[in-house]
C-alpha positions as CSV (number, residue, x, y, z in Angstrom):
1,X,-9.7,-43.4,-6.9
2,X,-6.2,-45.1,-6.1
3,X,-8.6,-48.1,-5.0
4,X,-10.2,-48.0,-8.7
5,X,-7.3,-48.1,-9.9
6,X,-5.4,-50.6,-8.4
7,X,-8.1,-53.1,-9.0
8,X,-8.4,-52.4,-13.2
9,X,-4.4,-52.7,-13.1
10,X,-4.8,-55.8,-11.5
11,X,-7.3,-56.9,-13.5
12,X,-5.0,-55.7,-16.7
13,X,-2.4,-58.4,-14.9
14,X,-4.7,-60.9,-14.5
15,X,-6.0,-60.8,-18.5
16,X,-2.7,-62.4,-19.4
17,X,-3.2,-65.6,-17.7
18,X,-7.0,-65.8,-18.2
19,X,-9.4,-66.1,-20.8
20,X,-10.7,-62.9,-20.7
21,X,-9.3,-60.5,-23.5
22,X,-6.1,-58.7,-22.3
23,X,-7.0,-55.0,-21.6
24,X,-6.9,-52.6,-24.4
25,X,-6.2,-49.3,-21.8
26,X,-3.0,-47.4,-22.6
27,X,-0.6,-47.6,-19.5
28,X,-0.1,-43.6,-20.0
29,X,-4.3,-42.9,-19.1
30,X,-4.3,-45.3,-15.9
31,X,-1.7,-43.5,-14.9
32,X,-3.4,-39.8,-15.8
33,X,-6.1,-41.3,-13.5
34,X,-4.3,-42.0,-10.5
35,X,-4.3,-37.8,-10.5
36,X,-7.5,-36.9,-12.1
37,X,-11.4,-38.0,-12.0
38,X,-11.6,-37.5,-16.0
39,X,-9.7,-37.7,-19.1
40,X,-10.4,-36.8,-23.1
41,X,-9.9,-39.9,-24.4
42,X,-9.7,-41.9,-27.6
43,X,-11.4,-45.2,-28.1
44,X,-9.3,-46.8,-31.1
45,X,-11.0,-49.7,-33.0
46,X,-9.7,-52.7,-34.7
47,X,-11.7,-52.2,-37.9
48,X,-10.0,-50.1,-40.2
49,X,-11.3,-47.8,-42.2
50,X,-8.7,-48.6,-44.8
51,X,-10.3,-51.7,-46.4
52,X,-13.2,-49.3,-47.6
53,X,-11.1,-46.9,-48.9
54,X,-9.5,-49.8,-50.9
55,X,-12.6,-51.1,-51.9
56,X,-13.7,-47.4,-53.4
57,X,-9.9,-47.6,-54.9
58,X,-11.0,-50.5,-57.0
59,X,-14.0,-48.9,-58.6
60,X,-14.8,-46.2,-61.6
61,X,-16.2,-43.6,-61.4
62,X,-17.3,-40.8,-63.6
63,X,-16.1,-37.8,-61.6
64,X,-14.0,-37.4,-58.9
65,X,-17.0,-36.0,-56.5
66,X,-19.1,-38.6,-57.6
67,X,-16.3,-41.0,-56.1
68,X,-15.8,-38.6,-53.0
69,X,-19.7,-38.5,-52.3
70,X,-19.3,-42.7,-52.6
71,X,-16.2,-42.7,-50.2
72,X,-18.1,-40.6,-47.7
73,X,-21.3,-43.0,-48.1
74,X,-19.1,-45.6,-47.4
75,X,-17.0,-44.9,-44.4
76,X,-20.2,-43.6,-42.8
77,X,-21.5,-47.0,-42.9
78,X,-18.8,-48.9,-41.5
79,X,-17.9,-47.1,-38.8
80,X,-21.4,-46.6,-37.8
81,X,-21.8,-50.5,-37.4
82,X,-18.5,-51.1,-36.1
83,X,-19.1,-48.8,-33.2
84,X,-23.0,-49.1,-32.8
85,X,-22.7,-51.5,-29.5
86,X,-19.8,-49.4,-28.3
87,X,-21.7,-46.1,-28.6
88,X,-24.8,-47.6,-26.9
89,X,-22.9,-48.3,-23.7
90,X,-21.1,-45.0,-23.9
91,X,-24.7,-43.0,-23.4
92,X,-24.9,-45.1,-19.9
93,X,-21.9,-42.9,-18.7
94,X,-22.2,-39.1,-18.2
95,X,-19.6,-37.5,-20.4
96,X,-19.1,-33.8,-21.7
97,X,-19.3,-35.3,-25.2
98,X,-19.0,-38.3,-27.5
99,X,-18.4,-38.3,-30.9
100,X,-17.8,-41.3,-33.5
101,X,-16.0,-40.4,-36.6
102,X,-16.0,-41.9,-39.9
103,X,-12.7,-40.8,-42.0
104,X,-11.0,-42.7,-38.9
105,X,-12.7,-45.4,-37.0
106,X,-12.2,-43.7,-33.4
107,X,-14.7,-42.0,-31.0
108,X,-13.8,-39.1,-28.9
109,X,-15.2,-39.2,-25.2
110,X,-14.8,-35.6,-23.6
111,X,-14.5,-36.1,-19.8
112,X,-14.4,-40.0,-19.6
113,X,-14.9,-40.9,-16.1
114,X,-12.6,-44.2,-15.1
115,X,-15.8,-46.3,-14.8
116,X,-16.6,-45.5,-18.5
117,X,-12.5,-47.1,-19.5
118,X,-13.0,-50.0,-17.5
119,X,-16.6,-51.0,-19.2
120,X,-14.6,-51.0,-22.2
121,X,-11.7,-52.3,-21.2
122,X,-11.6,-55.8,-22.1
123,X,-13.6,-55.8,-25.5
124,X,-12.2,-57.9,-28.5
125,X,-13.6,-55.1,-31.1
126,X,-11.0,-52.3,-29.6
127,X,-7.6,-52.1,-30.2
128,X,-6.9,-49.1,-28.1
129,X,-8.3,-46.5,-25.1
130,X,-5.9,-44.0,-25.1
131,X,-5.8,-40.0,-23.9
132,X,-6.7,-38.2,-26.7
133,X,-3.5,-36.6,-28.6
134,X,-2.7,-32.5,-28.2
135,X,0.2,-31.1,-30.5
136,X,0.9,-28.0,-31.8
137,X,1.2,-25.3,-34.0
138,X,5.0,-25.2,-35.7
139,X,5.4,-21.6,-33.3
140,X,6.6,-19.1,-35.1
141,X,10.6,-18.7,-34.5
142,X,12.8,-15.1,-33.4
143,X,15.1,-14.5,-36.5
144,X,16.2,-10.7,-37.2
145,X,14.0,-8.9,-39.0
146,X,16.3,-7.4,-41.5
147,X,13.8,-8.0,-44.4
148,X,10.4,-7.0,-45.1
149,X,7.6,-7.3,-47.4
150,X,6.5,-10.7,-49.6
151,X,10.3,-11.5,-50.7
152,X,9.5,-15.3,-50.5
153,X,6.6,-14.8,-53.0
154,X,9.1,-13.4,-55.4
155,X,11.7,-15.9,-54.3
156,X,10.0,-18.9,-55.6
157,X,9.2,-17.0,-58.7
158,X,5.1,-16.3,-58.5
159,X,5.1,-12.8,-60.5
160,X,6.5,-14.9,-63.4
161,X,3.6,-17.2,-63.3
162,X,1.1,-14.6,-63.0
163,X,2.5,-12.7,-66.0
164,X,1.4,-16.0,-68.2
165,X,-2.1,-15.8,-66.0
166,X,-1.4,-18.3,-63.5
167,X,-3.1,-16.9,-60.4
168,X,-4.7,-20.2,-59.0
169,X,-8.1,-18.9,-60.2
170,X,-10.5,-21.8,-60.2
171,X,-8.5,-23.2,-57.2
172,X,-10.0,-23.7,-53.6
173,X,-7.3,-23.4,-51.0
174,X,-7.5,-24.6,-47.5
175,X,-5.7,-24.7,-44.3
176,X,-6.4,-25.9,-41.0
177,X,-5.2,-23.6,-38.2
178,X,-5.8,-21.1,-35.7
179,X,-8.9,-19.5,-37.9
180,X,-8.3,-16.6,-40.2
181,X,-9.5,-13.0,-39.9
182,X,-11.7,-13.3,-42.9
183,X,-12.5,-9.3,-42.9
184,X,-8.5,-8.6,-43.3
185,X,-8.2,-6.6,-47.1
186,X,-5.6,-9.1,-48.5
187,X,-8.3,-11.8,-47.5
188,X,-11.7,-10.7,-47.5
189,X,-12.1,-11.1,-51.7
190,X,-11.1,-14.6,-51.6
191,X,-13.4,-16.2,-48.7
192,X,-15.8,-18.8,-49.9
193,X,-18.8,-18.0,-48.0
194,X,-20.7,-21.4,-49.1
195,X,-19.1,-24.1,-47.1
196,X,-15.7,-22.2,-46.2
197,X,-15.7,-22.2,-42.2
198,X,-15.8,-25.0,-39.4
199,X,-14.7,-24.2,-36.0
200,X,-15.6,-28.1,-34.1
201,X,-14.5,-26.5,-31.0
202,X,-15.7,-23.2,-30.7
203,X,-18.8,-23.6,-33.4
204,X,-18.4,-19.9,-34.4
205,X,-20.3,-18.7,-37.4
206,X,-18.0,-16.8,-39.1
207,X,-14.2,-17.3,-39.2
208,X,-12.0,-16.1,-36.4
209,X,-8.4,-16.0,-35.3
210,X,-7.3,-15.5,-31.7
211,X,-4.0,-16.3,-32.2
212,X,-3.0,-14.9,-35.6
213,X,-0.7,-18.0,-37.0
214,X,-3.8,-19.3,-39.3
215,X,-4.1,-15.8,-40.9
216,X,-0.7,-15.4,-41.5
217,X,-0.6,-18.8,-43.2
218,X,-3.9,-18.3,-44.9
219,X,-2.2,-14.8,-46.1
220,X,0.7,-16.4,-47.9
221,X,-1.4,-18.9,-49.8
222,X,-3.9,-16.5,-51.0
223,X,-3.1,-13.5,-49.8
224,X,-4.7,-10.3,-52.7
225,X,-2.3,-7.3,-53.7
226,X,1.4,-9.7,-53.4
227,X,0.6,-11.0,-50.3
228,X,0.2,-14.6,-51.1
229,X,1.5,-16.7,-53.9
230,X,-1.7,-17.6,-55.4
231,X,-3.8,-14.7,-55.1
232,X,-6.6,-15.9,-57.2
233,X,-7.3,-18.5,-55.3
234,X,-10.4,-19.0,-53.2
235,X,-10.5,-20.2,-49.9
236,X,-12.2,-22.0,-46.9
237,X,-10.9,-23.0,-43.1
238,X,-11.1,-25.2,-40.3
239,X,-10.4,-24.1,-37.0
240,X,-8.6,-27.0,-36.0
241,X,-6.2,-25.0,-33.1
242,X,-8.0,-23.0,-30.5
243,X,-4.9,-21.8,-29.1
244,X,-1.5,-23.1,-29.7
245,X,-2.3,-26.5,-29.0
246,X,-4.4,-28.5,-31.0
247,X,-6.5,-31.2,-30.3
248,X,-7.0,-34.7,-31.8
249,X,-10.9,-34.2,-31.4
250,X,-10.4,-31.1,-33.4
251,X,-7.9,-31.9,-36.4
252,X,-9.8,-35.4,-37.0
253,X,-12.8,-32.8,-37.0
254,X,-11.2,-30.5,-39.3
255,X,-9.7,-33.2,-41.6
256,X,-13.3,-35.1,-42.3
257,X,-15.0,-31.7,-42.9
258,X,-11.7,-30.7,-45.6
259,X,-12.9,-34.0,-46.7
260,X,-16.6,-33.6,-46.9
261,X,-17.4,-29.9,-46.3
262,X,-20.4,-29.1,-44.2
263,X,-22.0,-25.7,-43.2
264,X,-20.6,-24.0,-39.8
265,X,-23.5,-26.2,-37.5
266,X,-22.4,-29.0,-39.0
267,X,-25.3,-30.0,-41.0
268,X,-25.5,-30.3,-45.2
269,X,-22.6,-32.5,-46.1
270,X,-21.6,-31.7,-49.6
271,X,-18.4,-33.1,-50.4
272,X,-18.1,-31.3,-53.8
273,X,-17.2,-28.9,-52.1
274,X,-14.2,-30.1,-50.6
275,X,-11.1,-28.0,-51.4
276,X,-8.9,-28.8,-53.7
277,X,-5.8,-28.2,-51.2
278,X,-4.9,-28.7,-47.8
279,X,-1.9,-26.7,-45.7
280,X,-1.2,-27.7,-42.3
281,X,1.5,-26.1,-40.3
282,X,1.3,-28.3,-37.1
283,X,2.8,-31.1,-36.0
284,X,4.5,-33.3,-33.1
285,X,6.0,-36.3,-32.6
286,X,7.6,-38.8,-34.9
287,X,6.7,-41.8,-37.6
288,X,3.2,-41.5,-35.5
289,X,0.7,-42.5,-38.2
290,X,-2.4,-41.0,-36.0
291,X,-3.4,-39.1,-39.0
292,X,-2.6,-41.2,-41.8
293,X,-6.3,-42.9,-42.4
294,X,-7.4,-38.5,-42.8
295,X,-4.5,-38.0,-45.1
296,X,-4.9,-41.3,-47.2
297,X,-8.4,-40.4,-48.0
298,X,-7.4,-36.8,-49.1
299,X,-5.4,-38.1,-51.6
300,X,-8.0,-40.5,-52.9
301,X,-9.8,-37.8,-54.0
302,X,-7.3,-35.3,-54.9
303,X,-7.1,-33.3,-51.9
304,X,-3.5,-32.1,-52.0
305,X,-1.9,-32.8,-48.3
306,X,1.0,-30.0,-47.0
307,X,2.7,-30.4,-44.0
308,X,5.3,-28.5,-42.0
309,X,8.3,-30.8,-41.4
310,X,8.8,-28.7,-37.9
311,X,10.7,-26.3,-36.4
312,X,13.3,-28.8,-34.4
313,X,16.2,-28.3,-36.3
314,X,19.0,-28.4,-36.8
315,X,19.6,-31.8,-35.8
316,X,19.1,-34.8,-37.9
317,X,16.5,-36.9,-37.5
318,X,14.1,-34.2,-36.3
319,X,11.4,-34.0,-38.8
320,X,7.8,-34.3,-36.7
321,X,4.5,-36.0,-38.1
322,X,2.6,-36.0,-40.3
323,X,5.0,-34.3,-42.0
324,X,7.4,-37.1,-41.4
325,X,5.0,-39.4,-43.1
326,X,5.1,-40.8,-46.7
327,X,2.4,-39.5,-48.4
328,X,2.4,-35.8,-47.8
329,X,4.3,-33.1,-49.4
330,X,6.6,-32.0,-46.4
331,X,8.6,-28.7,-46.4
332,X,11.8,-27.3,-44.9
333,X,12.0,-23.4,-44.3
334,X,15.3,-21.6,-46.3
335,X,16.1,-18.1,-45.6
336,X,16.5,-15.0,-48.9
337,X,20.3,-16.4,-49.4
338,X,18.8,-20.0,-50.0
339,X,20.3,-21.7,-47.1
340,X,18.3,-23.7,-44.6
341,X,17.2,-22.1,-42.1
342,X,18.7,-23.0,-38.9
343,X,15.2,-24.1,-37.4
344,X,14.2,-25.8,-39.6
345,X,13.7,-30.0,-39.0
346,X,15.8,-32.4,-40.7
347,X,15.6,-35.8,-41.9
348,X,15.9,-38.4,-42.7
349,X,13.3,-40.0,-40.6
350,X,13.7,-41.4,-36.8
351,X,13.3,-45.0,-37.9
352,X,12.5,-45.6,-41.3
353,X,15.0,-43.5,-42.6
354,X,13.0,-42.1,-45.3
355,X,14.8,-38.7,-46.8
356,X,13.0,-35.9,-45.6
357,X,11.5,-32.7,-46.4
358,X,9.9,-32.8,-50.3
359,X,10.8,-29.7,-50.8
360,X,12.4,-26.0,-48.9
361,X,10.9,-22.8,-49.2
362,X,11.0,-19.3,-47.7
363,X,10.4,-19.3,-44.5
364,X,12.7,-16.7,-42.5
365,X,10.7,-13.6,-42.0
366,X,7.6,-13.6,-43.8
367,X,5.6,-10.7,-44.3
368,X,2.2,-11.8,-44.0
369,X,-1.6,-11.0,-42.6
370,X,-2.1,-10.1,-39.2
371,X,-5.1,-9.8,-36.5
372,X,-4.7,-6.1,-35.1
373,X,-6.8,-4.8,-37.3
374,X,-7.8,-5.5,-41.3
375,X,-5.2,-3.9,-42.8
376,X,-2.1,-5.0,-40.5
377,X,1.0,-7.0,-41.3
378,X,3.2,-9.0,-39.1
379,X,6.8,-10.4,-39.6
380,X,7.1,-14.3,-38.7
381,X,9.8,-17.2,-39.4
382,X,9.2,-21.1,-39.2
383,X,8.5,-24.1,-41.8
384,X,5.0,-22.7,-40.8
385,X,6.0,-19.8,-43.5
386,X,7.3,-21.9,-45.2
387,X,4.3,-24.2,-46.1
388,X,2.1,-22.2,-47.1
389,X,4.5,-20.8,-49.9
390,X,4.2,-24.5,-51.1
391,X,0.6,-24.3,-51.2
392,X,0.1,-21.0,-53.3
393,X,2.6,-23.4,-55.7
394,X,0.7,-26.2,-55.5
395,X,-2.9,-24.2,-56.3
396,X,-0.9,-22.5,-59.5
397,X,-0.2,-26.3,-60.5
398,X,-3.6,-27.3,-60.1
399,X,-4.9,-24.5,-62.5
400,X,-2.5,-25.7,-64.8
401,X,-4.2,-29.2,-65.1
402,X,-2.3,-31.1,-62.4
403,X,-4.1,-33.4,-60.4
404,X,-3.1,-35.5,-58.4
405,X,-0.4,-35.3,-55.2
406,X,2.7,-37.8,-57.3
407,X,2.2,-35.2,-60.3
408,X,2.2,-31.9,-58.4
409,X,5.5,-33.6,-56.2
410,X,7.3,-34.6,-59.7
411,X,6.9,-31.0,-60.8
412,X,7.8,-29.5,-58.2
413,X,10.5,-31.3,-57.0
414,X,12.5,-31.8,-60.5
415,X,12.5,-28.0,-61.5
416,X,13.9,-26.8,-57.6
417,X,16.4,-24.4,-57.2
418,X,19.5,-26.0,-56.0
419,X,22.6,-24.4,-54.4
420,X,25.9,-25.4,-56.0
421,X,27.9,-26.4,-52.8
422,X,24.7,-27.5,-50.4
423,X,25.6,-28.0,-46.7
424,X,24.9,-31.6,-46.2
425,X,24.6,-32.3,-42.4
426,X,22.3,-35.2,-42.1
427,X,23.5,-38.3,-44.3
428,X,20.9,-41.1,-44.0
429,X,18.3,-42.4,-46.1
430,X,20.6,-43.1,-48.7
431,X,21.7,-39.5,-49.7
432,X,24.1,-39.7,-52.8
433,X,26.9,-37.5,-50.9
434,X,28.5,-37.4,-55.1
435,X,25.2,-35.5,-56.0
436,X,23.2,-35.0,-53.0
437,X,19.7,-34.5,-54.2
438,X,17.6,-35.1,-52.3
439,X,18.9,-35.0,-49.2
440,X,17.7,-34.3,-45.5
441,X,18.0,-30.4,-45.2
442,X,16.3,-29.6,-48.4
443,X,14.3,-32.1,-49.7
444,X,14.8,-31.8,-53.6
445,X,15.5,-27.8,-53.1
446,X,13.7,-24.7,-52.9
447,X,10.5,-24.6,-54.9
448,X,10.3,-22.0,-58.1
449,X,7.0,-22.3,-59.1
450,X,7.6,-21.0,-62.8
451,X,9.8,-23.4,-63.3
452,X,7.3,-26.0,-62.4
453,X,4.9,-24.5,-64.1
454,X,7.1,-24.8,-67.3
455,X,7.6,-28.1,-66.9
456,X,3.9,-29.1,-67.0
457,X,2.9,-26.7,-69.7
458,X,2.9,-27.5,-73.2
């Protein structure tokens, strides 16, 4: 092995003075193979899908699905071209699993022996052969537990919403997570049976949760009987974090499927059934753009992206991606006296210096669904509480005729609730310190989602 690899850095060394293409191979996975026989790795190409989404951006359509359906038609057959050649070699090496995608021009190679990396390592059409990413869930933080039940629900103002029939009835919420225990009684009314489960890793049947973060989440965005914020809402899941960790297979998995929904084998694409929402309470790293090409074509069909901002705080310049990046709604967890909450990530961002979160809300001990059993509750803190609060908001919006993601930002972010006095730690991005809002702790404030609805309502 230290042979194998001695010779393909050598040969890496040797590309610069030759005319041979220099080699594509991430330092970081020759060095993972000096230690191991076999890595999950990522084949990045140069063609992006971008220029079809931009060429789908320039045409009309009649409907919204009838543009998604196009979209999907589209990126299906670029990608398949651009990696045709590539895939033909890959079935010459033996793997544990290859899998192109088409939201993001990558293939996934489970168990890629070294031999596989150095067929591909000096081809023009690649821009990168990388080990495949793992982050995380935003883990749920220790605070006291000095409060109980849904006080974050009525913190952002929900039950004045509901009184004026604002549920998010009509609306299809989704998140991708650690599963959901769909049989739980604050959940089990609200599961979308047709197209509402994909587990890429485990390929379950019905959804599951081993781990209970993804319920908890699912529970504050639609949770029945106070539970969640929008508790008319329907919903759907992708399994996109096994444990704790979370691969890049999975989540690029889970984020084409939220795009264009299929049934739990994986066959049937429909992509009118695509939700209408998407909460995410992972994250890792910073102004990494791995995930951009999912969110970007989210938003070209109205697919509302939420992230966590992390649980990094509360230094500046903590805030993790994707929530760090600039066309998301991020959010920043506050506690029941409105003040951030001391885990919570701040921006502004590490290089760009971008003002970060969107928009705070609850997030320090959140009463939510739990796994034990189907009518079990469970006490948990993090921005991972706190998104999901932001996505109940959101699906309210959307019943009241919002669209798109700049409309549902504008109205939440312009009706916040903002302490007199805020605490303003982190000062770049160009926060006005004479009236600091935004700023880098929370965003444009704490969400109140009758206020927002107000605002759009005539």
């Amino acid at each position: 092995m230290k042979v194998i690899i001695s010779l393909l850095l050598a040969t890496v060394a040797l590309s610069h003075v030759s005319t041979t293409p220099a080699s594509v191979v991430n330092s970081a996975l020759l060095k993972a193979y000096s230690t191991k026989d076999h890595a999950d790795i990522m084949i990045v190409l140069k063609a992006k899908t971008s220029q079809v989404l931009a060429q789908v951006e320039s045409q009309i359509f009649a409907t919204t699905d009838d543009k998604a359906t196009t979209l999907y038609n589209e990126l299906n057959r670029f990608t398949s071209s651009s990696q045709k050649e590539i895939l033909s070699i890959l079935t010459k090496f033996k793997s544990s699993g290859v899998k192109g995608f088409y939201i993001t021009n990558r293939i996934s190679v489970r168990g890629a022996p070294l031999e596989l990396v150095q067929a591909l390592a000096h081809r023009d059409d690649i821009e990168e052969i990388r080990e495949a990413k793992v982050v995380h869930i935003e883990a749920p933080v220790e605070v006291s537990q000095e409060r109980v039940l849904e006080w974050g629900v009525s913190q952002i103002n929900a039950p004045e919403a509901w009184e004026r029939g604002y549920t998010g009835a009509g609306i299809v919420s989704s998140n991708i997570d650690t599963g959901v225990r769909y049989t739980h009684v604050a959940l089990r009314d609200g599961y979308r049976a047709d197209y509402g489960w994909f587990d890429p890793e485990g390929n379950t049947e019905l959804p599951n949760d081993q781990n209970a973060h993804g319920t908890h989440t699912m529970g504050s965005i639609v949770g029945r009987n106070g539970t969640g914020v929008a508790s008319e809402s329907m919903w759907v899941a992708c399994k996109g974090c096994s444990t704790s960790a979370c691969s890049e297979y999975a989540l690029i998995s889970c984020g084409e499927w939220t795009f264009c929904p299929t049934n739990w084998d994986g066959t049937g694409s429909d992509c009118t059934k695509r939700p209408n929402l998407s909460s995410n309470s992972w994250g890792g790293g910073q102004e990494d753009a791995w995930y951009d090409e999912v969110i970007n074509s989210w938003n070209s069909v109205n697919i509302i992206p939420i992230f966590a901002l992390g649980n990094s705080g509360p230094g500046c310049r903590t805030a993790n991606s994707p929530g760090d990046r600039p066309n998301v709604i991020s959010v920043g967890a506050t506690n029941a006296d409105d003040a951030v909450a001391v885990f919570s990530s701040h921006g502004p961002t590490l290089a760009t210096s971008v003002i970060k979160p969107e928009v705070s809300a609850p997030g320090v001990n959140i009463r939510s669904c739990g796994i034990a059993t189907d009518t079990s509750y469970t006490l948990l803190s993090g921005t991972s509480m706190a998104t999901p609060h932001v996505a109940g908001a959101v699906a309210i919006l959307l019943q009241a005729g919002l669209a798109t993601r700049p409309e549902i930002a504008t109205a939440l972010e312009t009706t916040t609730v903002r302490p007199e006095i805020p605490e303003i730690v982190c000062t770049g991005g160009g926060v006005n310190i004479t009236y600091p809002w935004p700023n880098n702790s929370y965003g444009w404030g704490r969400i109140d989602v009758s206020a927002a609805l107000n605002s759009v309502l005539p």
